[in-house]
Every structure is written in C-alpha cells, then in structure tokens.
Steps between C-alpha positions, in 0.01 A plus 500: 500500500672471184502739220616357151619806281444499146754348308851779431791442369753343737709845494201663590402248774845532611488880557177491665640247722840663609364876482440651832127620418476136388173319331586172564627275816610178247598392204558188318846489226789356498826534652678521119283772457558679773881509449469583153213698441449692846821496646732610148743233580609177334645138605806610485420676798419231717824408669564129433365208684182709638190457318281780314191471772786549749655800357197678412366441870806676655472792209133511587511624870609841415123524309324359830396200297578154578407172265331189646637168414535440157131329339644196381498588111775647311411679086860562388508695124613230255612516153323234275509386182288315224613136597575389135726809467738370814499167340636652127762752688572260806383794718509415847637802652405905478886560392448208217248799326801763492621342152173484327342792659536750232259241335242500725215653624405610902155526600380632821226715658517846555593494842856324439622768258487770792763703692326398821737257699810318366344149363359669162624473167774758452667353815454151407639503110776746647616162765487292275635664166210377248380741259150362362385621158236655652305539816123478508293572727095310560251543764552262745183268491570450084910410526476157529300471222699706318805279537266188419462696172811583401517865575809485666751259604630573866254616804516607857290271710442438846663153585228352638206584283350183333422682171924445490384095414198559307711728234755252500794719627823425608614684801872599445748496818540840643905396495654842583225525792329797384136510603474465900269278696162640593354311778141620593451689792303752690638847627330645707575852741651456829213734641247217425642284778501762753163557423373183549726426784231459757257291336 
C-alpha cells in the first residue's frame, strides 16, 4: 500500500524524508538538487572525473538514504534568450551577455531569486560577472509568455521544456559550466528495504 502525500516543497519533502520521526519512505528529485539545494555544496565539490549521481550517493549514506538508478531524464536550468536577440548580438554563449548585460533585462520566478541552494540568481550573476539592468521576477506558469511579450529579455528555463521552441528561444551554452546536471531519481530511506526484506 502506497500513500501519495500531498504535494511540498522539495526542501520540505527532503526533511521529512531524512528526519528520524520521518513522514515519508521516497522521494522523487534530482541528483543536482540534492547537491545543491539539500546537501549546501556545489560542483566544485565533486572531485573530478566522478559524476554528480555518484558523489551525492556516497554523501548520502551518512542520512540512511540511498538513490535508485537514475530515471532516464535529465531538466538542467538553462539560460535562454529571445532567438532574434542572439541573432542581432551573435549570442551563443552565457559569457557573450556579460558586455550587453547592463542593457538587459532577467526574468525569472520567484523561486530562483532565493537564498535556498547555490544555483539561484545572486550565485549565478556573481560566476559569471553580468550585472542586468534589472531583475524581475513572474510567477512561473506566466514567464514564458512574458518573454513572448517583451517583458524581459533573458530567462531561466529548464532545458528541456518545449515551451523553450514555442517562444522561439535560444538556449545559450552554459560555457563556464555553472548549472549542474540533474538527472531524475528516486531517494528513498534505507529502512524501507529492511522493511520489505522478506516479502
């Protein structure tokens, strides 16, 4: 028997996951996320050559938690662009906005624009040096067509949402590797197995 929780946050989730009075056995995120968001750390902590999925699974024994194998879909953050705006400034990279920046306007939802986990704004304009003339944020289900309209003129997306095509964007090269990969996959608490383990 399965219970599906209402819908939290993924901190939440996380915490009732991890916690020893815990209200959940699994969870579905992404190994990015975890790093980032749950763990405090950044790429830069991954020691080269291993993989994200690989270093959060070692970091994630000391919480009893283990992740499955990875779902087979990865939702990166991207940085995107109205495609006609590329084509005038030859932008084909993120660092190709740091001379034009001051000129431009960012537009993302609420959620990027917060202290929790290192892939947010402050972090992100701080790697890469761009100063935007000003930051904007929109809820999340109006952004795109907020970009189609002109409100702004640089977004946070997800790389593989389809609305990227259907506003036209042009997804600009992460060149100084700054987001991480976030592969799909479930966590779930080592207890679970041993649960189960006779059935």
């Amino acid at each position: 028997t399965v219970t599906i929780q209402d819908q939290m946050s993924q901190v939440n989730n996380w915490n009732s996951l991890k916690d020893d009075s815990h209200t959940c056995d699994l969870m579905i995120s992404y190994d990015g996320t975890i790093l980032t968001t749950f763990l405090g750390q950044d790429t830069v902590d991954v020691p080269e050559g291993m993989t994200i999925y690989d270093y959060v699974q070692g970091e994630l024994d000391s919480y009893g938690l283990t992740q499955l194998e990875q779902l087979g879909f990865e939702n990166t953050y991207a940085i995107g662009v109205p495609e006609v705006l590329a084509q005038e400034d030859g932008l084909e990279t993120i660092s190709d906005l740091i001379p034009i920046a001051g000129q431009l306007r960012f537009g993302a939802e609420q959620d990027f624009y917060t202290d929790a986990g290192s892939m947010k704004y402050g972090p992100f304009v701080a790697f890469y040096g761009l100063q935007f003339q000003e930051a904007i944020q929109v809820d999340i289900m109006l952004k795109y067509t907020a970009i189609k309209s002109g409100s702004y003129d640089v977004m946070v997306v997800y790389a593989t949402d389809g609305l990227n095509k259907d506003a036209n964007l042009t997804i600009l090269e992460d060149d100084k590797s700054f987001f991480p990969e976030y592969n799909g996959v479930l966590t779930v608490r080592d207890g679970l197995f041993e649960d189960f383990a006779d059935r």
